[in-house]
C-alpha positions as CSV (number, residue, x, y, z in Angstrom):
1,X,-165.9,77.3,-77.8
2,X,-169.8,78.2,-78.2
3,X,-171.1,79.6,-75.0
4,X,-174.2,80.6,-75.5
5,X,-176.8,79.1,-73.2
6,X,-178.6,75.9,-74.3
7,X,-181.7,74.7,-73.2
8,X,-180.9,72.7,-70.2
9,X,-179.0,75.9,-68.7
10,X,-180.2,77.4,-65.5
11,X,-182.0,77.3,-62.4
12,X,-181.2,76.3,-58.8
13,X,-183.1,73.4,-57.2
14,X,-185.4,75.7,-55.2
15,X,-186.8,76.4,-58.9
16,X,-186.5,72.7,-60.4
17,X,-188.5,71.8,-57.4
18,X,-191.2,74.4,-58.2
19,X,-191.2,72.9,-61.6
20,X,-191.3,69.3,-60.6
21,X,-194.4,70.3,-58.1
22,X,-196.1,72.0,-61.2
23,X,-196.0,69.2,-63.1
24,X,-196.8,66.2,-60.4
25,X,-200.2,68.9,-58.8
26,X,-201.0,69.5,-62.7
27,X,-200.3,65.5,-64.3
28,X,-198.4,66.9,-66.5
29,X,-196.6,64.7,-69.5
30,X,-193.8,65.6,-71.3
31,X,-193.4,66.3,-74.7
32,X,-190.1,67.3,-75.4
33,X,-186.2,67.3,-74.2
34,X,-183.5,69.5,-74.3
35,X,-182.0,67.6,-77.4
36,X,-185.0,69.1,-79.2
37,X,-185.2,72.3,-78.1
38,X,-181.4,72.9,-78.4
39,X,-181.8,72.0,-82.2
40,X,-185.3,75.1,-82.2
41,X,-183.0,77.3,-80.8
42,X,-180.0,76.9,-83.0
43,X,-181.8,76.6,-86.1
44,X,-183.3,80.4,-85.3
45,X,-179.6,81.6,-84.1
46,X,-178.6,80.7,-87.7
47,X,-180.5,82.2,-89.5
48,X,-179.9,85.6,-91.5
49,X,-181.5,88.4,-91.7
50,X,-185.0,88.2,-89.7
51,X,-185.6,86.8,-86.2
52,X,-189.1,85.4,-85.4
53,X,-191.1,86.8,-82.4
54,X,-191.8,84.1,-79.6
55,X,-193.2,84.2,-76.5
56,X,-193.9,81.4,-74.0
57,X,-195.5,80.0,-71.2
58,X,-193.9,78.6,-67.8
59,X,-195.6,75.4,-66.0
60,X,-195.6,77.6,-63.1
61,X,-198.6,79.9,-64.9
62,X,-196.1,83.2,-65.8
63,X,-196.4,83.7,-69.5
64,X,-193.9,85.9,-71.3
65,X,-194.5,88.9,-73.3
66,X,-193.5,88.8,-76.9
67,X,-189.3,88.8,-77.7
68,X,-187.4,88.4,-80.9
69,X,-183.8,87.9,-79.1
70,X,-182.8,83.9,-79.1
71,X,-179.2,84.1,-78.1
72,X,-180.2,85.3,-74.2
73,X,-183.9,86.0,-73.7
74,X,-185.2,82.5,-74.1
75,X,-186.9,80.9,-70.8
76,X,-183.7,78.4,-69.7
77,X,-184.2,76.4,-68.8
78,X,-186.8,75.0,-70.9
79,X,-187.4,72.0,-68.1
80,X,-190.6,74.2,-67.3
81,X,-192.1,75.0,-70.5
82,X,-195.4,74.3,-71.0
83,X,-195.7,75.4,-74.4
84,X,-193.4,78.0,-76.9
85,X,-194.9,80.3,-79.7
86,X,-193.3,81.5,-83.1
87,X,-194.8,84.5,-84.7
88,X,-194.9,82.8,-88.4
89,X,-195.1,86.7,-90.2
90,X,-192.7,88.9,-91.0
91,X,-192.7,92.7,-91.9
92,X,-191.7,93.1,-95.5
93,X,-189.7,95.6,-96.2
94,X,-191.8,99.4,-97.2
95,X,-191.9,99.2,-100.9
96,X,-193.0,103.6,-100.6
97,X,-194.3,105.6,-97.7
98,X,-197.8,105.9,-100.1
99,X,-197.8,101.7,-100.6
100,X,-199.6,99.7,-97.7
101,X,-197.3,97.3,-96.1
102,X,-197.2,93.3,-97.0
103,X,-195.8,90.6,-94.9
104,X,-194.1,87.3,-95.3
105,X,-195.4,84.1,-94.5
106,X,-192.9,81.9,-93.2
107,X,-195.4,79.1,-92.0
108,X,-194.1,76.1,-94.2
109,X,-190.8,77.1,-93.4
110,X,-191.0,77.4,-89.9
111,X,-193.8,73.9,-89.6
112,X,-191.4,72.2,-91.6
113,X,-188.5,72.4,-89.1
114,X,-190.7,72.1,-86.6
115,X,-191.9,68.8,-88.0
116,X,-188.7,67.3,-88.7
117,X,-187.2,67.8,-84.9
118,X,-190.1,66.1,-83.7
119,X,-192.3,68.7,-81.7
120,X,-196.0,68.1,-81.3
121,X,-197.4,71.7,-82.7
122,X,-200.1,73.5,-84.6
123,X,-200.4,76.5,-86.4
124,X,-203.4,78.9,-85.7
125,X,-202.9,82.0,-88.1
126,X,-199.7,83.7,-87.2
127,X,-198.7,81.3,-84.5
128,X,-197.1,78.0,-84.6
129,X,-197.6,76.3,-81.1
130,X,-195.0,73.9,-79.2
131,X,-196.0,72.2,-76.4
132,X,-193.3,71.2,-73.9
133,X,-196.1,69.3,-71.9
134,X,-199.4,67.2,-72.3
135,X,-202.3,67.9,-71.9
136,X,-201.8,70.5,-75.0
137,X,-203.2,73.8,-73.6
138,X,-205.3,76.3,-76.0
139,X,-204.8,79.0,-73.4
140,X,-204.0,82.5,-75.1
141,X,-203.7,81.2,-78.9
142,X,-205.8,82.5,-81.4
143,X,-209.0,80.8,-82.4
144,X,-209.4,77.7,-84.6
């Protein structure tokens, strides 16, 4: 039996309530489920080997610093997530201590998952965008 959290997974009603006010004061829409983000956070549990950097921000204005743990980190419950960065970019590994270092670009990759479970997103540089609610907010993300 799998428990790991899932995206519908915490908070007390004091909190859901803080969320639902956020939302209503703000005319907030949303624009995604738990069924989505469940399938974004297992997709990145899966995977082998590197572990993309995300931050995000709640409806209730706190916004995260950067994390690359998705197993108990991540903001449950996602009810109150007004939108969810990936860092696209990974450190390759040093090829010599003399050789500058290169990265990998993992933006199809990640965009095309992305794509497929339905998220509204964008990618801006090194950061793919989800928002969890309408209308999409530029706050914080790097320049068109």
């Amino acid at each position: 039996m799998n428990e790991l959290p899932k995206a519908g997974t915490g908070h007390d009603e004091k909190m859901r309530s803080k969320i639902r006010t956020a939302v209503t004061t703000r005319n907030l829409a949303s624009a995604a489920n738990n069924t989505r983000w469940d399938e974004l956070i297992r997709h990145f549990r899966e995977l082998d080997g590197w572990s993309p950097s995300y931050r995000f921000k709640y409806v209730t204005g706190h916004i995260s610093g950067w994390d690359v743990e998705w197993f108990y980190h991540l903001p449950f419950s996602f009810a109150g997530v007004e939108w969810f960065d990936i860092g696209l970019w990974q450190m390759a590994p040093s090829l010599g201590r003399l050789l500058p270092r290169t990265t990998i670009d993992h933006t199809e990759e990640i965009s095309a998952v992305v794509a497929r479970i339905g998220f509204e997103f964008e990618v801006r540089g090194d950061v793919l965008r989800i928002w969890g609610y309408l209308p999409k907010s530029y706050e914080d993300f790097p320049p068109a």
